[in-house]
C-alpha positions, 0 to 999 in steps of 0.5 A: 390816726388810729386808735391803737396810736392814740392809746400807745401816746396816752400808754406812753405819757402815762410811764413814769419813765418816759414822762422823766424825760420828756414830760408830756411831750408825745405825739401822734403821727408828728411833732405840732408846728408850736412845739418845733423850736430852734433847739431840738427837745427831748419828744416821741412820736408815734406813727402807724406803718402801714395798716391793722390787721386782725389776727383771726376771728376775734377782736384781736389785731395787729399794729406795726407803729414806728416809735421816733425818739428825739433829742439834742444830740444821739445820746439824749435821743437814745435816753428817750428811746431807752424809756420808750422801750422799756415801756413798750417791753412791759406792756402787758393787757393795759387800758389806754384811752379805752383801748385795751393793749395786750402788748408790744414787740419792740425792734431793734432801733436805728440813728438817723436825722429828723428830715424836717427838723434835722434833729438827731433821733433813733427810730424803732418799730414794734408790733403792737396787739390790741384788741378793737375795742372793750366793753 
């Protein structure tokens, strides 16, 4: 996991928002066996996709993360993704888990089935811009 992940899931459990409807329940990289019950719950999980790239000769770089919103059904995951979204669109210079995170360039989301759970999720990705450390 990369740090820019481990502070994007620290960013996100901190948004009143989100925390409204999923609580504490964000994760990096997949949900934890425990909390894979057999009704589906209203989570985020976030992934890195590929690499981090530095944008120069700075401490600045550059994350693609896919943002996995789930829910019972399409339209509570899609209320999860919505808060998850506006978290990420208001994103501005914001310290998580010592990580300063300049901000996040949201895609467009996209519907689909949790492969291991089955449950419903709309996944979206976003480009995030971190610095590699603060002082």
């Amino acid at each position: 996991m990369t740090a820019i992940v481990e502070a994007l899931v620290a960013y996100l459990k901190a948004d009143a928002g989100v925390a409204a409807l999923v609580g504490t329940d964000v994760y990096p990289v997949e949900l934890p066996k425990d909390k894979v019950p057999d009704m589906p719950l209203e989570a985020i999980i976030v992934r890195a996709e590929g690499g981090e790239s530095n944008t120069g000769t700075g401490p600045i770089i550059r994350l693609t993360v896919q943002i996995e919103s789930t829910g019972g059904k399409y339209y509570q995951a899609g209320q999860v993704d919505e808060a998850a979204f506006s978290a990420l669109r208001d994103l501005h210079r914001d310290v998580a888990s010592g990580l300063l995170l300049h901000s996040a360039l949201p895609g467009q989301p996209t519907q689909a089935r949790a492969a291991v759970t089955g449950w419903p999720v709309v996944v979206r990705s976003a480009t995030v811009i971190s610095d590699n450390g603060i002082d």
